[in-house]
mmCIF file of the N, C-alpha and C atoms, coordinates in Angstrom:
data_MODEL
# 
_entry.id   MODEL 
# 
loop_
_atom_site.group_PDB 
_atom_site.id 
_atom_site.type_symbol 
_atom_site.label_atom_id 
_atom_site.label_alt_id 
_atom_site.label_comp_id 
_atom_site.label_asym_id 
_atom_site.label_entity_id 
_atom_site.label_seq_id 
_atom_site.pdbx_PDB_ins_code 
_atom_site.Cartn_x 
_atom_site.Cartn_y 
_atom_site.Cartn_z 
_atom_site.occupancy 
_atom_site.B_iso_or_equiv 
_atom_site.pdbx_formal_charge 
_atom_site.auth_seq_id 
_atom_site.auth_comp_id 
_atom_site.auth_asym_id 
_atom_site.auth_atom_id 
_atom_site.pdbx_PDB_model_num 
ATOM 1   N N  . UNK A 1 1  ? 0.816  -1.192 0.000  1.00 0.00 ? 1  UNK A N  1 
ATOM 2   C CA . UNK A 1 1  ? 0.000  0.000  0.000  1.00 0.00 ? 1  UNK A CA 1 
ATOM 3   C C  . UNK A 1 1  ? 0.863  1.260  0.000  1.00 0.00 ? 1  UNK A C  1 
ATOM 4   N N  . UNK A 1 2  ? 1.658  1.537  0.900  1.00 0.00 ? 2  UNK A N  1 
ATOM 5   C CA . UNK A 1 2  ? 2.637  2.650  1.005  1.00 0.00 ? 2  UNK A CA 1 
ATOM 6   C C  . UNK A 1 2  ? 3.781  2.633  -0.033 1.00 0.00 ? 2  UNK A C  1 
ATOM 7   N N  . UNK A 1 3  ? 4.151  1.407  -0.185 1.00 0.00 ? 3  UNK A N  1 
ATOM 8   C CA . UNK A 1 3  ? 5.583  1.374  -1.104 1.00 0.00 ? 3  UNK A CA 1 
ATOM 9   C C  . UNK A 1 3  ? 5.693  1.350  -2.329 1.00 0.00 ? 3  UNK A C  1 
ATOM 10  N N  . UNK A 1 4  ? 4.543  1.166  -3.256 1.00 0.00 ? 4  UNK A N  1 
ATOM 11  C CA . UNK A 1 4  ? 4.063  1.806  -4.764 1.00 0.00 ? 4  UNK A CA 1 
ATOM 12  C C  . UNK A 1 4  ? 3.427  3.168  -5.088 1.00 0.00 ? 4  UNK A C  1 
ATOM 13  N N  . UNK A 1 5  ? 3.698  4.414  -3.829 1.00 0.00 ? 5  UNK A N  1 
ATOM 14  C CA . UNK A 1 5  ? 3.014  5.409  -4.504 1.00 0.00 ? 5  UNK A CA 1 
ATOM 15  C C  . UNK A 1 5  ? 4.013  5.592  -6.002 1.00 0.00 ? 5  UNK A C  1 
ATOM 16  N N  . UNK A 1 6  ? 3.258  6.118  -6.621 1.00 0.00 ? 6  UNK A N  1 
ATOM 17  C CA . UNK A 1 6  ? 3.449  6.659  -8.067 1.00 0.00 ? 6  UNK A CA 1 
ATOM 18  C C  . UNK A 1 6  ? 3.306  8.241  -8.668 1.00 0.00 ? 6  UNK A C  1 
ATOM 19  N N  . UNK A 1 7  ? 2.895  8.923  -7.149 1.00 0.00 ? 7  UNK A N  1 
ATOM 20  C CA . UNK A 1 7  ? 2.596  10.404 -7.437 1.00 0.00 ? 7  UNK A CA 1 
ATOM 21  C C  . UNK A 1 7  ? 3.871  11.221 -7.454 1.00 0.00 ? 7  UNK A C  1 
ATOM 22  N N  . UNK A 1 8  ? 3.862  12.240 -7.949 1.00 0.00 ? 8  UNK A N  1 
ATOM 23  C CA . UNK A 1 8  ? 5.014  13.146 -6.921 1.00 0.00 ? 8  UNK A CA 1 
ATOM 24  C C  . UNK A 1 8  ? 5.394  14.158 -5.841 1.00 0.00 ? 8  UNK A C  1 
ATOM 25  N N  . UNK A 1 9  ? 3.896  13.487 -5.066 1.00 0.00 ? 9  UNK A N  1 
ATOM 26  C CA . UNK A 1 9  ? 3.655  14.676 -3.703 1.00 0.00 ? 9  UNK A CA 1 
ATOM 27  C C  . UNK A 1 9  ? 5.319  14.646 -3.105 1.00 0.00 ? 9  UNK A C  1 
ATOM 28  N N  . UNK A 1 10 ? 6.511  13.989 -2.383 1.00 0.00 ? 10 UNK A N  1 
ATOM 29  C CA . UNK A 1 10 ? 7.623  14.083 -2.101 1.00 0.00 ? 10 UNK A CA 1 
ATOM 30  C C  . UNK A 1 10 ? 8.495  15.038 -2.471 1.00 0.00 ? 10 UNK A C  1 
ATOM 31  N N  . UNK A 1 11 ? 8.333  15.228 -3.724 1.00 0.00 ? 11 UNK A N  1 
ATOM 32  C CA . UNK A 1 11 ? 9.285  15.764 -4.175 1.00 0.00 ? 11 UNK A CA 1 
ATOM 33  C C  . UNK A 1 11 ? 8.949  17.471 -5.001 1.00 0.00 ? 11 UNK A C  1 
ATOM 34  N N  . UNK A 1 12 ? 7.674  17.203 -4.512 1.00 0.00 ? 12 UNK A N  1 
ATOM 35  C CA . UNK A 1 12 ? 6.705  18.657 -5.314 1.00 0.00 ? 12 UNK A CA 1 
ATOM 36  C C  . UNK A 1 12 ? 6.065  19.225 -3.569 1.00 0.00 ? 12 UNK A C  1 
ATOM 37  N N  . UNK A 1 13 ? 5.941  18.561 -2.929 1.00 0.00 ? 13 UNK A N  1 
ATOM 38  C CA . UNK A 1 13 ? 5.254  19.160 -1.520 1.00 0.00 ? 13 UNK A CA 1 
ATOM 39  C C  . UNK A 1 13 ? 5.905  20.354 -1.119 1.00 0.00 ? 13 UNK A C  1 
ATOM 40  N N  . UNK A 1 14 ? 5.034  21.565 -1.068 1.00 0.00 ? 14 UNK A N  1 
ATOM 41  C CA . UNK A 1 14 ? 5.798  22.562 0.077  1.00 0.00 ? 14 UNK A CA 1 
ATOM 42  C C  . UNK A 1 14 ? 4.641  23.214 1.092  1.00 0.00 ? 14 UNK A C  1 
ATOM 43  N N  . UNK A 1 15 ? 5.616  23.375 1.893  1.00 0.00 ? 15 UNK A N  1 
ATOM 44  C CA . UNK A 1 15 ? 4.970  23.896 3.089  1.00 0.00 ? 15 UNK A CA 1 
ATOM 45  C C  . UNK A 1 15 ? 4.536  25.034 3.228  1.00 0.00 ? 15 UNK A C  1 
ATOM 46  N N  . UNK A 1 16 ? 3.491  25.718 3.444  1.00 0.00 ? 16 UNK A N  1 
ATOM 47  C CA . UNK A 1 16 ? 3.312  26.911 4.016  1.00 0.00 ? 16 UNK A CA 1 
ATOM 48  C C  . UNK A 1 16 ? 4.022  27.809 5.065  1.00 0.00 ? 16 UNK A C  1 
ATOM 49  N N  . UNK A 1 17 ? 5.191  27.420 4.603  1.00 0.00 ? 17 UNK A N  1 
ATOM 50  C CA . UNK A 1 17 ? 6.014  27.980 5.714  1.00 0.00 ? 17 UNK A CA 1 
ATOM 51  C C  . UNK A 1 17 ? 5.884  29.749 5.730  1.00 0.00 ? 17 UNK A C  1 
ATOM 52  N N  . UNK A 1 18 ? 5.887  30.697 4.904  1.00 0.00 ? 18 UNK A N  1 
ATOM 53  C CA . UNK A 1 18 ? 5.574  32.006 5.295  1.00 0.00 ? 18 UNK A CA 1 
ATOM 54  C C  . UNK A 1 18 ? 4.304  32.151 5.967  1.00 0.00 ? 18 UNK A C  1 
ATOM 55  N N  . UNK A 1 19 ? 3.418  31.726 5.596  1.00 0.00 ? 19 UNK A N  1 
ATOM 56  C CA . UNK A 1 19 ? 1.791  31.686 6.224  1.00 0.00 ? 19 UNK A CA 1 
ATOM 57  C C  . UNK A 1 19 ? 2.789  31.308 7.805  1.00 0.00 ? 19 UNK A C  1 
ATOM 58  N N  . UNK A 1 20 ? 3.000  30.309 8.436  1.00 0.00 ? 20 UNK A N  1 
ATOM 59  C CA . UNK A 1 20 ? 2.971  29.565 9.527  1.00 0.00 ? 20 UNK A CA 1 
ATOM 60  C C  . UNK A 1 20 ? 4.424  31.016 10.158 1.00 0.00 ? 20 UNK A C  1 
ATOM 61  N N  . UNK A 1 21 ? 5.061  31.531 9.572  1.00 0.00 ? 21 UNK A N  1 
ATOM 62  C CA . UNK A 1 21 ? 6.054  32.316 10.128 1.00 0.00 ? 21 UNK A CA 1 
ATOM 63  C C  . UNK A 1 21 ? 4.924  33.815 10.548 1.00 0.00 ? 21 UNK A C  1 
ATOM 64  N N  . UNK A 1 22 ? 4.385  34.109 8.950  1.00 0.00 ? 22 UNK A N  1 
ATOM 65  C CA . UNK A 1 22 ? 3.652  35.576 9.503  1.00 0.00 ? 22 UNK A CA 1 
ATOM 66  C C  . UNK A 1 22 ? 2.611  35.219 10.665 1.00 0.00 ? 22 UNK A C  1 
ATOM 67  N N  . UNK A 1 23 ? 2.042  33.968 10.992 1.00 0.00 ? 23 UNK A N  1 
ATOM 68  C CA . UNK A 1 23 ? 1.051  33.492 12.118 1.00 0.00 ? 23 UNK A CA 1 
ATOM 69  C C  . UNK A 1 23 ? 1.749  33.504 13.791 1.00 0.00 ? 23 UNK A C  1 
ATOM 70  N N  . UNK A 1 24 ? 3.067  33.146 13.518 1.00 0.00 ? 24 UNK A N  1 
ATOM 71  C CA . UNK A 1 24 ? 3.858  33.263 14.837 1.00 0.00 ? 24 UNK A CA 1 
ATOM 72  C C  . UNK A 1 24 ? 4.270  34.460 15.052 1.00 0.00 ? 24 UNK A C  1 
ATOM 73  N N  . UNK A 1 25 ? 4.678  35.498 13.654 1.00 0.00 ? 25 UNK A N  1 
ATOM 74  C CA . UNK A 1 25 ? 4.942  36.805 13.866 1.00 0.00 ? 25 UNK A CA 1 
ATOM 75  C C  . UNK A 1 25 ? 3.831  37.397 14.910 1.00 0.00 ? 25 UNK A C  1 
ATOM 76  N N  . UNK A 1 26 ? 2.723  37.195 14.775 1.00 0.00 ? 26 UNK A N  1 
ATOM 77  C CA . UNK A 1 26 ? 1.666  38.313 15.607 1.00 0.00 ? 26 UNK A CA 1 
ATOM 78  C C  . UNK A 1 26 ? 1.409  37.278 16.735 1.00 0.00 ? 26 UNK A C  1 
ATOM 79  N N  . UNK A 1 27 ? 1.823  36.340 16.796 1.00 0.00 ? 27 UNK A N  1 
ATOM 80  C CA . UNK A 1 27 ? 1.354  35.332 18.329 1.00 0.00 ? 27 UNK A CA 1 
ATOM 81  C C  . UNK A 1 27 ? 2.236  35.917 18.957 1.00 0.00 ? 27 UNK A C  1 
ATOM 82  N N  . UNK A 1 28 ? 3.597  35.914 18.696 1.00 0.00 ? 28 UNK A N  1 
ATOM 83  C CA . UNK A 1 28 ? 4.481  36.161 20.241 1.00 0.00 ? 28 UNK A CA 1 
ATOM 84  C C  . UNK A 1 28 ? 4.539  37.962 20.170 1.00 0.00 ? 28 UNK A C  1 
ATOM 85  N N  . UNK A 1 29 ? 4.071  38.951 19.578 1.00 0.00 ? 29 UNK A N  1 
ATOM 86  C CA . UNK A 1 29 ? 3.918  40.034 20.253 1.00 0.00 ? 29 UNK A CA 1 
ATOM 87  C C  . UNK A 1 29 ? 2.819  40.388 20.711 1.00 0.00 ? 29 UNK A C  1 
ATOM 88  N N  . UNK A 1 30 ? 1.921  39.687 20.546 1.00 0.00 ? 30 UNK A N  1 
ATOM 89  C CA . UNK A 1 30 ? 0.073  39.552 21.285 1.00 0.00 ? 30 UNK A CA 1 
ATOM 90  C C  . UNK A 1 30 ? 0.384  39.169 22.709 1.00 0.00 ? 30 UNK A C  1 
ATOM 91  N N  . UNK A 1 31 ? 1.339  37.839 22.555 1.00 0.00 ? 31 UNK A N  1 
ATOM 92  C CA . UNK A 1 31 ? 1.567  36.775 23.466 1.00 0.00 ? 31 UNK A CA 1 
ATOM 93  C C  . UNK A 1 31 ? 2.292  37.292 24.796 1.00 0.00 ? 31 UNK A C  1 
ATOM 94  N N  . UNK A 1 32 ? 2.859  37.987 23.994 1.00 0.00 ? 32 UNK A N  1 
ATOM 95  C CA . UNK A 1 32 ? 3.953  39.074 25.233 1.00 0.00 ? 32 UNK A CA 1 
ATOM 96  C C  . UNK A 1 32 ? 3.251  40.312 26.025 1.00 0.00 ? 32 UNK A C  1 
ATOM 97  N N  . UNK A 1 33 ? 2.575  40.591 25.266 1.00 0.00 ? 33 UNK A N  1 
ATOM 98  C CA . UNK A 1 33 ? 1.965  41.874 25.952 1.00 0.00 ? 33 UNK A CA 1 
ATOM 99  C C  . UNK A 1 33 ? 1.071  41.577 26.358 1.00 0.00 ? 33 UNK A C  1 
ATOM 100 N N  . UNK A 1 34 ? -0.085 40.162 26.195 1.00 0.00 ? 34 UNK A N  1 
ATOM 101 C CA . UNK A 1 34 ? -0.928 39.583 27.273 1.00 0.00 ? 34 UNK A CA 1 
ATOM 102 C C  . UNK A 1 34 ? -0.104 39.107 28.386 1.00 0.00 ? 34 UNK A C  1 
ATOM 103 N N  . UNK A 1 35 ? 0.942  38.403 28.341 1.00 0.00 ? 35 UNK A N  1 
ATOM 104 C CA . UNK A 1 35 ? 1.882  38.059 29.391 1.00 0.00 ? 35 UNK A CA 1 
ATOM 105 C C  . UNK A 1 35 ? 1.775  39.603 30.518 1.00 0.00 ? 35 UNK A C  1 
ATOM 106 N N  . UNK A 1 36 ? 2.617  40.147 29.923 1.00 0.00 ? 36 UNK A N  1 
ATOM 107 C CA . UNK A 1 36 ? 2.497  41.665 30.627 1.00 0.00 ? 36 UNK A CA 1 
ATOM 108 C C  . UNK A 1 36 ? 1.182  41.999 31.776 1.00 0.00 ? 36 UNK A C  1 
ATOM 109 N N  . UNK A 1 37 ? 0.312  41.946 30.878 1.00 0.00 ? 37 UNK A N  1 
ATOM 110 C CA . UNK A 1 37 ? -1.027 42.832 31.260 1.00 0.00 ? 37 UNK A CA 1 
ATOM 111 C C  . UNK A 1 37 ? -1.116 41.979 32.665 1.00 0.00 ? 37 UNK A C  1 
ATOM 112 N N  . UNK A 1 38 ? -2.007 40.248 32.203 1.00 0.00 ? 38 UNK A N  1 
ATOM 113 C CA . UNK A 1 38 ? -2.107 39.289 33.364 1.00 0.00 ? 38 UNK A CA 1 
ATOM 114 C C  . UNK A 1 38 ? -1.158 39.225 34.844 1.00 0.00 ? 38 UNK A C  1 
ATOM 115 N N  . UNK A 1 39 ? 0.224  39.325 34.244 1.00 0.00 ? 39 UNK A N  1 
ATOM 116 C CA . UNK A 1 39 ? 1.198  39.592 35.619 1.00 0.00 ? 39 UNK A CA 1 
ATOM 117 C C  . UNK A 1 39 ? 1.221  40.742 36.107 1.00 0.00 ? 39 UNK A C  1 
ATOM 118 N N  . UNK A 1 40 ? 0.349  41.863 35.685 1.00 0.00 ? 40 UNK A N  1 
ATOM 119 C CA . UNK A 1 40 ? 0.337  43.248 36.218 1.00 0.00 ? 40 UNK A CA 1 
ATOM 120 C C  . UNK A 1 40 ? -1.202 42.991 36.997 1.00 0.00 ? 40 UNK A C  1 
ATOM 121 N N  . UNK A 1 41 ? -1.737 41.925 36.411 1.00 0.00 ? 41 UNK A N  1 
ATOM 122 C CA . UNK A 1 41 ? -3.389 42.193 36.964 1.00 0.00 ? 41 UNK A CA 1 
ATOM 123 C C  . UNK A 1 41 ? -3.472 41.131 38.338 1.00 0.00 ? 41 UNK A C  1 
ATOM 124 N N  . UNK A 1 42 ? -2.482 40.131 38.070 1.00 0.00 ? 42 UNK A N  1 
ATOM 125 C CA . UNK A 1 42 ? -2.103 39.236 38.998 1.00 0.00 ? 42 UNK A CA 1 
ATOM 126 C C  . UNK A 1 42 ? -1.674 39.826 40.209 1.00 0.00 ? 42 UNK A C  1 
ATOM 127 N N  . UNK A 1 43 ? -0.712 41.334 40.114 1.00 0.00 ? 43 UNK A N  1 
ATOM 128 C CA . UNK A 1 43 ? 0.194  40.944 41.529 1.00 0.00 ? 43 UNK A CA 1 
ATOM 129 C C  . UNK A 1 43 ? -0.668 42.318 41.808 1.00 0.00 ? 43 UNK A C  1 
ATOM 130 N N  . UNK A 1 44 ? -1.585 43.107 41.128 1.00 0.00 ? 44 UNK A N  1 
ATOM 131 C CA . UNK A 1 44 ? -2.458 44.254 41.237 1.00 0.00 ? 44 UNK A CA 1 
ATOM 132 C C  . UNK A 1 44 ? -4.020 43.742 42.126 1.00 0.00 ? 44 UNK A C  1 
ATOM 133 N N  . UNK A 1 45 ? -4.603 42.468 41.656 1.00 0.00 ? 45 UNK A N  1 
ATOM 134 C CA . UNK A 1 45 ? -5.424 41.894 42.837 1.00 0.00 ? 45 UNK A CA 1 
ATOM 135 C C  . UNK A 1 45 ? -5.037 41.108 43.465 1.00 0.00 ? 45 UNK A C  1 
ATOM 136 N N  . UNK A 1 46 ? -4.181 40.273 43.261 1.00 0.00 ? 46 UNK A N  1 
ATOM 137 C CA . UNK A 1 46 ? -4.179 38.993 43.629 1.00 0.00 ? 46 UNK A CA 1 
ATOM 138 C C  . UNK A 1 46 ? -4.894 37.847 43.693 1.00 0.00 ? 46 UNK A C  1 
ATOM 139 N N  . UNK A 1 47 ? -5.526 37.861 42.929 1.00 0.00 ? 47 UNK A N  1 
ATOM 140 C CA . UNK A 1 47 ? -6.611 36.859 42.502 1.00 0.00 ? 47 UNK A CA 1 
ATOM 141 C C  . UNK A 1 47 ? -5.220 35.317 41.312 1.00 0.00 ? 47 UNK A C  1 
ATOM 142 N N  . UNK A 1 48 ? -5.690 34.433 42.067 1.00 0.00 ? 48 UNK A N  1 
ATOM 143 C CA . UNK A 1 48 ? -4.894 33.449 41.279 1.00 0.00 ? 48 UNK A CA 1 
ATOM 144 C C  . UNK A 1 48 ? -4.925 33.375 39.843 1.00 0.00 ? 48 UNK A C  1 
ATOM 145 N N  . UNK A 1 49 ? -6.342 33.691 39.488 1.00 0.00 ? 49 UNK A N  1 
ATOM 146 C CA . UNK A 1 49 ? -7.060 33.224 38.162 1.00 0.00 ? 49 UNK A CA 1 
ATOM 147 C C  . UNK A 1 49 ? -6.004 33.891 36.895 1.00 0.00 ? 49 UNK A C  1 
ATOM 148 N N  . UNK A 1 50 ? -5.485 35.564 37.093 1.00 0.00 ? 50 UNK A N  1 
ATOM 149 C CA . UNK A 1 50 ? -4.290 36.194 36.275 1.00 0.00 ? 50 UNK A CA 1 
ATOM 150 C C  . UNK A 1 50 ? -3.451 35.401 36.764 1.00 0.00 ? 50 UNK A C  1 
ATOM 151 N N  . UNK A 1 51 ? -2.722 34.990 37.255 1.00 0.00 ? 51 UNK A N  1 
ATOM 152 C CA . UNK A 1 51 ? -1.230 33.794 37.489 1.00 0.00 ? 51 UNK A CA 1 
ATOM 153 C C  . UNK A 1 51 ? -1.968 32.803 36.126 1.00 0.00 ? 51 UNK A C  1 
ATOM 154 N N  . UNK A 1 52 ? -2.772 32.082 36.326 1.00 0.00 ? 52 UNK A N  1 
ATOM 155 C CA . UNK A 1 52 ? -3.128 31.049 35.430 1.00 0.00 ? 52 UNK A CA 1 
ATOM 156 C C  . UNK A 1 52 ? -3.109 31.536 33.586 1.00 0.00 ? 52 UNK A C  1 
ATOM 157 N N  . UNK A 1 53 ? -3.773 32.954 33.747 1.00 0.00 ? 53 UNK A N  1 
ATOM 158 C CA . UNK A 1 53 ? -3.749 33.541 32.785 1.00 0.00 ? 53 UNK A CA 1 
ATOM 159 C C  . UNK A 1 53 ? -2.037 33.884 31.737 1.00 0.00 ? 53 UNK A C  1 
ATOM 160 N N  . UNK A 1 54 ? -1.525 34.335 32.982 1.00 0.00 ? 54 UNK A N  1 
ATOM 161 C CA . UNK A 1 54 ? -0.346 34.704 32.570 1.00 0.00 ? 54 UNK A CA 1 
ATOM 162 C C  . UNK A 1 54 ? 0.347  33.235 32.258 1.00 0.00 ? 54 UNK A C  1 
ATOM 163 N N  . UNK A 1 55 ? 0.641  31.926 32.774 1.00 0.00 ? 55 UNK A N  1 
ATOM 164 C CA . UNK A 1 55 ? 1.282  31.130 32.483 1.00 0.00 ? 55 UNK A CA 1 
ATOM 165 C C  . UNK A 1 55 ? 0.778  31.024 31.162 1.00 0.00 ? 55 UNK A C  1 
ATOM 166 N N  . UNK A 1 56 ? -0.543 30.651 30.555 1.00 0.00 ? 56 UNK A N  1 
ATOM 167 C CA . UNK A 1 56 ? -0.986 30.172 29.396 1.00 0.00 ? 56 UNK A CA 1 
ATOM 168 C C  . UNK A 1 56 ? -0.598 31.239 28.920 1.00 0.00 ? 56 UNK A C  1 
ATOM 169 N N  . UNK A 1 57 ? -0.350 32.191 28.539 1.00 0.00 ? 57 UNK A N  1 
ATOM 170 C CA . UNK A 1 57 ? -0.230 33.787 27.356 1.00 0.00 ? 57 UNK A CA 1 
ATOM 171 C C  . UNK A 1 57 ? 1.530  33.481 27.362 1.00 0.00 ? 57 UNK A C  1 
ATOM 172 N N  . UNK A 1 58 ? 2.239  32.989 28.219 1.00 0.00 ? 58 UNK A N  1 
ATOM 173 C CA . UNK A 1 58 ? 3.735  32.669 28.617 1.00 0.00 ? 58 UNK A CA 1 
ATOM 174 C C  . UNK A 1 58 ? 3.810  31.619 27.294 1.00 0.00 ? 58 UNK A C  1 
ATOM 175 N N  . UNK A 1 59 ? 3.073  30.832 27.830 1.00 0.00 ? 59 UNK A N  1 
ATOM 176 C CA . UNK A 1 59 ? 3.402  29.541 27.162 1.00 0.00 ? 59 UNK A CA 1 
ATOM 177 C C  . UNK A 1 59 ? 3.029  29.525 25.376 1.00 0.00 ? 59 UNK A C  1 
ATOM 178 N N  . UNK A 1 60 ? 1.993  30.467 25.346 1.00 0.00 ? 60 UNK A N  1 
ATOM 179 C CA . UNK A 1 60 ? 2.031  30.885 23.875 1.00 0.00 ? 60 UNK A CA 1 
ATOM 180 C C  . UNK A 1 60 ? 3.032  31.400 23.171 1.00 0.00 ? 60 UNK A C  1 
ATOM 181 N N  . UNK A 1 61 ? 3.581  32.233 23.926 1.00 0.00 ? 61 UNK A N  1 
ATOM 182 C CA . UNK A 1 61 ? 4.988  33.311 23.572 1.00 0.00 ? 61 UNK A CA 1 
ATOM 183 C C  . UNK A 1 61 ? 5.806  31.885 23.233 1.00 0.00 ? 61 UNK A C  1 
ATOM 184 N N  . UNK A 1 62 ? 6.273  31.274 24.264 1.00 0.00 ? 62 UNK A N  1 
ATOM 185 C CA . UNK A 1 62 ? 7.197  30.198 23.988 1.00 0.00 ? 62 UNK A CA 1 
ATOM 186 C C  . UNK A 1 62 ? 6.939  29.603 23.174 1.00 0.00 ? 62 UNK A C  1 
ATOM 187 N N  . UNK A 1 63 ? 5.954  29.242 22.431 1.00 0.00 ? 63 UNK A N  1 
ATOM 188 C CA . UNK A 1 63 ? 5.519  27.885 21.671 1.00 0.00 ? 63 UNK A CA 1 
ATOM 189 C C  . UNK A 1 63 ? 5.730  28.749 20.102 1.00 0.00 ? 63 UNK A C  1 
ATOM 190 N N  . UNK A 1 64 ? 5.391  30.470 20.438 1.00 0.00 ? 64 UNK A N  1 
ATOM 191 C CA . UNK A 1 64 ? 5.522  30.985 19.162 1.00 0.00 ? 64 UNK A CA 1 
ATOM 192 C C  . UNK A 1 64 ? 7.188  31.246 18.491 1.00 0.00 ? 64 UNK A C  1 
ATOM 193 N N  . UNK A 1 65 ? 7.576  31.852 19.295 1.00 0.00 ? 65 UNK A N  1 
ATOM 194 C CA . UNK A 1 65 ? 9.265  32.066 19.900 1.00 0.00 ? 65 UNK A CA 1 
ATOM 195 C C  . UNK A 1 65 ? 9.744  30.475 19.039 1.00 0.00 ? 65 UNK A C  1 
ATOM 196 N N  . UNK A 1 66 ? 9.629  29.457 19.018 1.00 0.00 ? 66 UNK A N  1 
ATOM 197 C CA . UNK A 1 66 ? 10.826 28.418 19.083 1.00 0.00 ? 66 UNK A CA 1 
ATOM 198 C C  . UNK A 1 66 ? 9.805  27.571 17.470 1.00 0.00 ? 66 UNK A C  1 
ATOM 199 N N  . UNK A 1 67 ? 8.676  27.999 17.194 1.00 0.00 ? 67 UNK A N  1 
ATOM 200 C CA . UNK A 1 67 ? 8.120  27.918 16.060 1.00 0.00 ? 67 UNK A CA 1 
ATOM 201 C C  . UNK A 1 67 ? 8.958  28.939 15.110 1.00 0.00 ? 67 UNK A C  1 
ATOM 202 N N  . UNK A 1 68 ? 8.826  30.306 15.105 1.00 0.00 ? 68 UNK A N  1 
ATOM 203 C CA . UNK A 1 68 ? 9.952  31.032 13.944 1.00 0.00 ? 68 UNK A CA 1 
ATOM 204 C C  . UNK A 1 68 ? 10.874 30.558 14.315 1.00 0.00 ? 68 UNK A C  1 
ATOM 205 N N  . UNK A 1 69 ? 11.774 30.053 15.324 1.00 0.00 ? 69 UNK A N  1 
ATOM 206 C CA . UNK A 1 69 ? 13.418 29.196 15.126 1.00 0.00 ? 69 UNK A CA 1 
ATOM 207 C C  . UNK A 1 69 ? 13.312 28.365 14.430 1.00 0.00 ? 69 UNK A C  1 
ATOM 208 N N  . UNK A 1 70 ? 12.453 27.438 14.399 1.00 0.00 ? 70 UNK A N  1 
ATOM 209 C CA . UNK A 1 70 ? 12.197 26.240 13.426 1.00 0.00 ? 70 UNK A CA 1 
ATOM 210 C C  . UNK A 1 70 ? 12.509 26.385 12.043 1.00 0.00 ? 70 UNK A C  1 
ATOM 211 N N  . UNK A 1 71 ? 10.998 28.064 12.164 1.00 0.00 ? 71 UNK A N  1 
ATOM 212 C CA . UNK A 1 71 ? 10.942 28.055 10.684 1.00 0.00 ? 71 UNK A CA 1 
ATOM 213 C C  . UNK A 1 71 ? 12.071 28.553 9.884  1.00 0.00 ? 71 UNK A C  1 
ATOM 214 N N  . UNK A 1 72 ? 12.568 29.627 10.411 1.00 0.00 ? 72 UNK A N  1 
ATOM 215 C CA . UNK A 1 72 ? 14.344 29.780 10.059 1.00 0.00 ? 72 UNK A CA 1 
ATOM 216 C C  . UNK A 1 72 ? 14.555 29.187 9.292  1.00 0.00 ? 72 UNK A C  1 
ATOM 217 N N  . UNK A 1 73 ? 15.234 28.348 10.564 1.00 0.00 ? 73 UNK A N  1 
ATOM 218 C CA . UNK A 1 73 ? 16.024 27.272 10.101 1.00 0.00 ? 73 UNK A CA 1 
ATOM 219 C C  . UNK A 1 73 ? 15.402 26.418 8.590  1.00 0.00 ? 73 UNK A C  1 
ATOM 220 N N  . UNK A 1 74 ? 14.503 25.731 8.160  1.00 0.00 ? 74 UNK A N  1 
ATOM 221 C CA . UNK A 1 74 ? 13.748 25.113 7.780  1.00 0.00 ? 74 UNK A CA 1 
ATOM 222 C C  . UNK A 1 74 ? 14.118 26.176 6.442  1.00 0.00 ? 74 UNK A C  1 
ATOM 223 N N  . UNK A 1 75 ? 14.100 27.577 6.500  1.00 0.00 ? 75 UNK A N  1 
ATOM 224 C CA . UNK A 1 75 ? 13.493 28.425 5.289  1.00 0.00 ? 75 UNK A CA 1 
ATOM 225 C C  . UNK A 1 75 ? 14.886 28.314 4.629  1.00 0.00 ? 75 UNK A C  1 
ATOM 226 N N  . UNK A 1 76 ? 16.209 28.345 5.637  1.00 0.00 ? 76 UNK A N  1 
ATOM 227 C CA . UNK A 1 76 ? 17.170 28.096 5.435  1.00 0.00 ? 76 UNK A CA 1 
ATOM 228 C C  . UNK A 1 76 ? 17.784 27.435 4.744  1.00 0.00 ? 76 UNK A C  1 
ATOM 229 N N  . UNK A 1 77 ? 17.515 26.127 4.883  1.00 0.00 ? 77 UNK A N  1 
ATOM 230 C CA . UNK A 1 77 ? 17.463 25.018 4.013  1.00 0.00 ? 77 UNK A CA 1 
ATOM 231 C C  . UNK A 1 77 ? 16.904 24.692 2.496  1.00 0.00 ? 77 UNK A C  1 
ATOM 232 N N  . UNK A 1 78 ? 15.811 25.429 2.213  1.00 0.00 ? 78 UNK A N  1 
ATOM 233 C CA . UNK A 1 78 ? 15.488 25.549 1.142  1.00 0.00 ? 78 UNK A CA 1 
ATOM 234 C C  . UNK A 1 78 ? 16.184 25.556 -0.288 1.00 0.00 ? 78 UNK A C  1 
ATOM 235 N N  . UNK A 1 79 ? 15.757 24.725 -1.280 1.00 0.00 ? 79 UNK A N  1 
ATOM 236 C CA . UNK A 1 79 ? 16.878 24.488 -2.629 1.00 0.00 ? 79 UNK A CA 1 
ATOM 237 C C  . UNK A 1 79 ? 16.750 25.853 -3.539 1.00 0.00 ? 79 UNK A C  1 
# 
């Protein structure tokens, strides 16, 4: 089943890699300045619920952050 394809998706496939770079472009400066706001609203009431907020808006930044390293790299490579 797998070992007779006959197409040339392999060797013709490309990625949306600018789409997926300009998508991380606006996540991690959204991502950062929600970070911001939540840890200002966090230690301003003290209500736990901004801590929770702020980790998840953190963790976006990060996930966006090490997505454009990828893509870099990746664009880098390109023939």
């Amino acid at each position: 089943m797998w070992g007779n394809r006959s197409g040339t998706e392999p060797k013709n496939a490309k990625s949306p890699l600018r789409v997926r770079a300009g998508l991380a472009a606006v996540a991690l400066p959204l991502a950062l300045a929600a970070t911001i706001f939540f840890v200002y609203r966090a230690i301003a009431t003290g209500e736990s619920v901004w801590t929770v907020e702020a980790v998840i808006a953190a963790a976006v930044a990060v996930t966006a952050a090490i997505d454009l390293v990828v893509i870099r790299r990746r664009m880098g490579n390109r023939p």
